[in-house]
Structures are given as C-alpha cells and as structure tokens.
GUKOL-489058 format. One record per residue: y, z, x of N, C-alpha, C in turn. Coordinates in Angstrom, 3 decimals. Example, Ala and Ser with C-alpha at 12.3 -4.5 7.8 and 13.67 -1.06 7.14 Angstrom:
+----------+----------+----------+----------+----------+----------+----------+----------+----------+
|      n_v |      n_w |      n_u |     ca_v |     ca_w |     ca_u |      c_v |      c_w |      c_u |
+----------+----------+----------+----------+----------+----------+----------+----------+----------+
|   -5.690 |    7.800 |   13.190 |   -4.500 |    7.800 |   12.300 |   -3.300 |    7.800 |   13.200 |
|   -2.250 |    7.080 |   12.850 |   -1.060 |    7.140 |   13.670 |    0.030 |    7.870 |   12.900 |
+----------+----------+----------+----------+----------+----------+----------+----------+----------+
***
This chain:
+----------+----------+----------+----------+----------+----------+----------+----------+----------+
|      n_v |      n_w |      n_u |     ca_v |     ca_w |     ca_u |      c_v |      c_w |      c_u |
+----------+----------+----------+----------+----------+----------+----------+----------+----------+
|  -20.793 |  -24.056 |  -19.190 |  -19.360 |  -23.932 |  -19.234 |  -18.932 |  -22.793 |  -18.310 |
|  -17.658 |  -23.421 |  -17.665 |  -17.554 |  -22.069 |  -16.554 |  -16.695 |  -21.129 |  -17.314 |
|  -16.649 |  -20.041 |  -17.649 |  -15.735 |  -18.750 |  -18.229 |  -15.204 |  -17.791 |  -17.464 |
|  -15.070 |  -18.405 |  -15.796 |  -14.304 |  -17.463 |  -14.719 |  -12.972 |  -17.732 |  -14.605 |
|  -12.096 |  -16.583 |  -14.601 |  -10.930 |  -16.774 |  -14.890 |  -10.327 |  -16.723 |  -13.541 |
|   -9.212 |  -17.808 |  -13.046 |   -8.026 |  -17.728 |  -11.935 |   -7.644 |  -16.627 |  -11.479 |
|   -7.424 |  -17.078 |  -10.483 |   -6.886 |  -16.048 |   -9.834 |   -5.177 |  -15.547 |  -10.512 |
|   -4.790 |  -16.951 |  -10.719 |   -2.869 |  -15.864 |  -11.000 |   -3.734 |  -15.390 |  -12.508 |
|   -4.683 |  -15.929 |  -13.437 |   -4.921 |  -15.392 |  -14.377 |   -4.790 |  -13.923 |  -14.441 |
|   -6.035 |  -13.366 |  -13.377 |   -6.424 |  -12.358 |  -13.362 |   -5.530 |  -11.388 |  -12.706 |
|   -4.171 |  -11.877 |  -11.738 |   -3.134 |  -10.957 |  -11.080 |   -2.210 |  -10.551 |  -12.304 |
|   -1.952 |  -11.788 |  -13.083 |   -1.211 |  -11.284 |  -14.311 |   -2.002 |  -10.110 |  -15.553 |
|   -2.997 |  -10.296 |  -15.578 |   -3.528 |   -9.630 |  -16.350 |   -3.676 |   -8.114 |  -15.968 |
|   -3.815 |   -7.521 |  -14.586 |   -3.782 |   -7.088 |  -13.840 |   -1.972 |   -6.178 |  -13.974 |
|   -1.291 |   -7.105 |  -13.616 |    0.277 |   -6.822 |  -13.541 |    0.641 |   -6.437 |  -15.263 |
|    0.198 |   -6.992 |  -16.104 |    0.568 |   -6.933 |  -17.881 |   -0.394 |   -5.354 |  -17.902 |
|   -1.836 |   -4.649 |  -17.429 |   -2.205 |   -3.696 |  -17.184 |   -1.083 |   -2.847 |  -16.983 |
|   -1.127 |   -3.182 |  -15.618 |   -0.219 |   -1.936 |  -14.892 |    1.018 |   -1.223 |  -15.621 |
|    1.859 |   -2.353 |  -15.968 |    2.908 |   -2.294 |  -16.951 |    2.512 |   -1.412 |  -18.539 |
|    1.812 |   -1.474 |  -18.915 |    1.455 |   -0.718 |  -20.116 |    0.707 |    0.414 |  -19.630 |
|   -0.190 |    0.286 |  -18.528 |   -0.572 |    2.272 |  -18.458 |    0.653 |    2.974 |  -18.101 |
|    1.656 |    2.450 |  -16.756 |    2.808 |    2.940 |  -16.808 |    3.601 |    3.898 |  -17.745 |
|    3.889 |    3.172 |  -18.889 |    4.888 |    3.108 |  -19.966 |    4.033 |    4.040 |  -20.716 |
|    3.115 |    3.552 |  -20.936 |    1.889 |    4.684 |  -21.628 |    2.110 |    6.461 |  -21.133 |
|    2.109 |    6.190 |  -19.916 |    1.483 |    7.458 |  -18.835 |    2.944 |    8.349 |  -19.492 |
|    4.606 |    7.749 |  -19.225 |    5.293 |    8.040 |  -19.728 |    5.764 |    8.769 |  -20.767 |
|    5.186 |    7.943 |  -21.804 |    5.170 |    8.340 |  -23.293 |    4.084 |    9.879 |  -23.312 |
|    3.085 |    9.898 |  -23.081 |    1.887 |   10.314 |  -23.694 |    0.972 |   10.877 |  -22.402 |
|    1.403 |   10.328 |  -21.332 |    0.365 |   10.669 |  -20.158 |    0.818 |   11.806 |  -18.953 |
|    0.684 |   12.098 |  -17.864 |    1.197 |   12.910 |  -16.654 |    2.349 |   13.022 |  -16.611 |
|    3.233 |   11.881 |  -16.954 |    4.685 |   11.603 |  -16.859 |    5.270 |   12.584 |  -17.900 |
|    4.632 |   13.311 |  -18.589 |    5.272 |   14.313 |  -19.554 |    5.537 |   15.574 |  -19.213 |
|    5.338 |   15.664 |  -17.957 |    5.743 |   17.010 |  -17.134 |    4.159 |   18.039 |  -17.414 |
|    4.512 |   19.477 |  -17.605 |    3.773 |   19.985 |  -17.288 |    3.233 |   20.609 |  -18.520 |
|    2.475 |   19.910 |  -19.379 |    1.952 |   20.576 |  -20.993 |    0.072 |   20.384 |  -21.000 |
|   -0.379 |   20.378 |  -21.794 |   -1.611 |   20.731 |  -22.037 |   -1.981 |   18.904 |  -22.521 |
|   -1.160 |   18.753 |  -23.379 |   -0.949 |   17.328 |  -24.276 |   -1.195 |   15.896 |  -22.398 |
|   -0.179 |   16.232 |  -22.061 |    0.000 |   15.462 |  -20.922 |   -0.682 |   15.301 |  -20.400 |
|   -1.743 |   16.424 |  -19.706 |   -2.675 |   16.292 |  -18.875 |   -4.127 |   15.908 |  -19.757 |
|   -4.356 |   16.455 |  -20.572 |   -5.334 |   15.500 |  -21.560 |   -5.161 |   14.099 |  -21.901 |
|   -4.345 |   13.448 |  -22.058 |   -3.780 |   12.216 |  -22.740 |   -4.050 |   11.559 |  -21.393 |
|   -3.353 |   11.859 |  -20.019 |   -3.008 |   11.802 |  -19.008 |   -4.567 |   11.165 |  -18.425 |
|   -5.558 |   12.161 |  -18.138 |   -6.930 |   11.749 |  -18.131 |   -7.881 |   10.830 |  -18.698 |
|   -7.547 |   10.470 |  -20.084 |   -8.130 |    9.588 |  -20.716 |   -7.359 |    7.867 |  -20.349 |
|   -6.083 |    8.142 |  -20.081 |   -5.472 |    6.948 |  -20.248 |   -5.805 |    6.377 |  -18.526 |
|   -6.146 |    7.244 |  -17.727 |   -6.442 |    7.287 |  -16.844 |   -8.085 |    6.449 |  -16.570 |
|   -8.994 |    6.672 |  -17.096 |  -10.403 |    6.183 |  -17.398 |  -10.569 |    5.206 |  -18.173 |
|   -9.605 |    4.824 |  -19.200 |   -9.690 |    3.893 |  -19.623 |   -8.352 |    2.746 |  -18.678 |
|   -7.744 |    2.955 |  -18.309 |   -7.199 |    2.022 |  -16.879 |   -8.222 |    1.771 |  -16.106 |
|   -9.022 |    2.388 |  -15.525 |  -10.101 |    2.394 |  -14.798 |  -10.609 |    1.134 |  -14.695 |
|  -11.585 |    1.594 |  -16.608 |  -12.549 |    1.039 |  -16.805 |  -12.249 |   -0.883 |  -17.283 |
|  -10.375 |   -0.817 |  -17.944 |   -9.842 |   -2.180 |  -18.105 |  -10.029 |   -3.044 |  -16.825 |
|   -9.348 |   -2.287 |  -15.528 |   -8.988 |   -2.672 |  -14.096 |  -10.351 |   -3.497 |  -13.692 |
|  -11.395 |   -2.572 |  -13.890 |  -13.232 |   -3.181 |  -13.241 |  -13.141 |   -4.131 |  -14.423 |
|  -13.093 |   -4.247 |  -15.885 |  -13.368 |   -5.319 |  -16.361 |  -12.345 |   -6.939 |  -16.165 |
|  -11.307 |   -6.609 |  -15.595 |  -10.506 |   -7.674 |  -15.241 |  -11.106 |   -7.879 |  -13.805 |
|  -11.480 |   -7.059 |  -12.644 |  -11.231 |   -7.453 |  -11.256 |  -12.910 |   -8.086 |  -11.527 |
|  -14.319 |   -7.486 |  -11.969 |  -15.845 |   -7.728 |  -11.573 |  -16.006 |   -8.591 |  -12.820 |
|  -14.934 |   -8.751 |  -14.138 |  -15.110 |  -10.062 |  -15.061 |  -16.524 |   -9.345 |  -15.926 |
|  -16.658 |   -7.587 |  -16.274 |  -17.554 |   -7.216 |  -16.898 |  -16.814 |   -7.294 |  -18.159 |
|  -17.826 |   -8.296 |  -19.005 |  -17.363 |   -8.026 |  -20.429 |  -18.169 |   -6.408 |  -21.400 |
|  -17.697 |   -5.640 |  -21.529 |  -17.969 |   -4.326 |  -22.024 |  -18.882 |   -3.983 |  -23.364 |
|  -17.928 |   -5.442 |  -23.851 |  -18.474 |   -5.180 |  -25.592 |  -19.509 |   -5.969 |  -25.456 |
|  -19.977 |   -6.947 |  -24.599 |  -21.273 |   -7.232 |  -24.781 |  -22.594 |   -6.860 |  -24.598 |
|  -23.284 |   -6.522 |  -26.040 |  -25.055 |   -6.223 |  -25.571 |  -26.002 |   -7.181 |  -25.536 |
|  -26.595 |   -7.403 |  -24.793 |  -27.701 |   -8.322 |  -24.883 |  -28.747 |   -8.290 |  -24.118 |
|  -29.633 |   -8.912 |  -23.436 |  -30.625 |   -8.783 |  -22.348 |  -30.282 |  -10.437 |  -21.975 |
+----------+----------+----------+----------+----------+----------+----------+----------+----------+
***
C-alpha cells in the first residue's frame, strides 16, 4: 500500500504549520517582545517547528520504533 502523501497534501499541511507556529510565536514565542518567558518558549516552539516541518517535507514518522 502506498502511504506517500501529495503534493497539495503536503503544501497544505505545511501552510496549516506555518499558520499555528505563527500565532503560537505570538502568543507565547519571540513575538512577545523582550522577556525571559519569550525567548524560552520562543526556542522550543522553534525546534519543534523544525522537527514537524522535516516530518511533513522527508515523510519521517517520529513516533515510530521498530527495526
């Protein structure tokens, strides 16, 4: 069974990303000016964008262990 996802799949998924680290970053992230909170929050939300972005663009599923 093939489980590779489209291309507009993966631009939307991609674009629905972007849109929530945004809004995120806002709330809770860099976008909070200049505090201690911001730039911590800021970094994490940052690495975990990252790490969503490589699992949507290289199709790594994360939670899976196996050999």
């Amino acid at each position: 069974m093939n489980r590779q996802q489209g291309c507009l799949t993966g631009l939307f998924k991609l674009l629905m990303l972007d849109v929530v680290f945004d809004w995120l970053q806002d709330r809770f992230g860099f976008g909070r000016g200049v505090s201690c909170t911001g730039c911590g929050c800021g970094f994490i939300l940052l690495i975990i964008f990252v790490a969503l972005s490589c699992q949507v663009i290289f199709g790594t599923n994360w939670l899976q262990f196996g050999f």
